[in-house]
Steps between C-alpha positions, in 0.01 A plus 500: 500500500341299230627570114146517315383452127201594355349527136352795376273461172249740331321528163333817570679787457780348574720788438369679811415214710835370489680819611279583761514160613882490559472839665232375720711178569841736554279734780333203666856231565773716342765465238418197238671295284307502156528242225477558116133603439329286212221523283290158478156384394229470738484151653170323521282779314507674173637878610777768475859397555623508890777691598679260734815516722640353846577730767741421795503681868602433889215492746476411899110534495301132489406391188150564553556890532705492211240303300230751656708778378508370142144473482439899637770588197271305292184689603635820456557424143181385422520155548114339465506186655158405411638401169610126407831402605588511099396839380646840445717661762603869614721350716599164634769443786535156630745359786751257333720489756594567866776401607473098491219488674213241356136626637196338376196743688184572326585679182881595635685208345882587496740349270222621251434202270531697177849538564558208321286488237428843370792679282413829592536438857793231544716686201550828661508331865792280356666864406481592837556219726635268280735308769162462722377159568120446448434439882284204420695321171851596614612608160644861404320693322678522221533165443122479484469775220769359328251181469177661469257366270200693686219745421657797271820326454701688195195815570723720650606839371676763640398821503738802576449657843519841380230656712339159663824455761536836673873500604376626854350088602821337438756349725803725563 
């Protein structure tokens, strides 16, 4: 078993996306650990706030069927991936972690290299898995966000989970 992170972002309709996507996530690899949701500005193109957060779950299957199962979540969602890489989102999952595996394969690269310099993804990672080591630097994960300079740095607000987290996803 490999302990896996991903991100979870979306800036339209967020409110539903975000729900359904933790259900989705809960039905597909079971019960999740779930960071503090925030609310942050787009990154790299004028838009609606994201919705971000960090989930955590167990998984035996290779990488590449849990990346391949992220994508179908996306799909089902809406996800138009004939837009630019920066542009509005239904729904955006994206392997951060698994295990401490390092994988460099055509678009599956794993650490993901935001980790370290986007707020909205190392912050709530850090919540999570804060006594991790970055499999390529070596150095916690906390310690990085407690010296992060980065893209959205001091961006981050939490928003409550009142109807976002439903309390079926998370980790008994």
């Amino acid at each position: 078993m490999e302990r896996v992170y991903i991100s979870i972002g979306s800036n339209i309709e967020r409110e539903r996306h975000i729900p359904a996507a933790l259900r989705a996530l809960r039905e597909r690899f079971g019960p999740l650990a779930v960071s503090t949701v925030f609310e942050c500005p787009a990154v790299g193109f004028d838009g609606e706030d994201f919705y971000n957060l960090v989930v955590g779950f167990d998984s035996a299957e290779p990488i590449t069927e849990v990346n391949a199962a992220l994508h179908t979540i996306e799909d089902r969602f809406g996800r138009d991936r004939s837009q630019p890489k920066f542009s509005a989102r239904s729904l955006d999952l994206d392997l951060l972690l698994y295990g401490d595996h390092v994988v460099e394969s055509g678009k599956l690269v794993v650490p993901r290299p935001e980790i370290d310099r986007v707020a909205f993804v190392l912050g709530p990672l850090a919540e999570l898995a804060g006594t991790r080591r970055h499999p390529v630097h070596g150095e916690a994960l906390l310690d990085l966000w407690a010296h992060f300079d980065g893209i959205g740095a001091g961006e981050l607000r939490p928003v409550d989970p009142e109807g976002l987290v439903p309390p079926e996803v998370l980790t008994q």
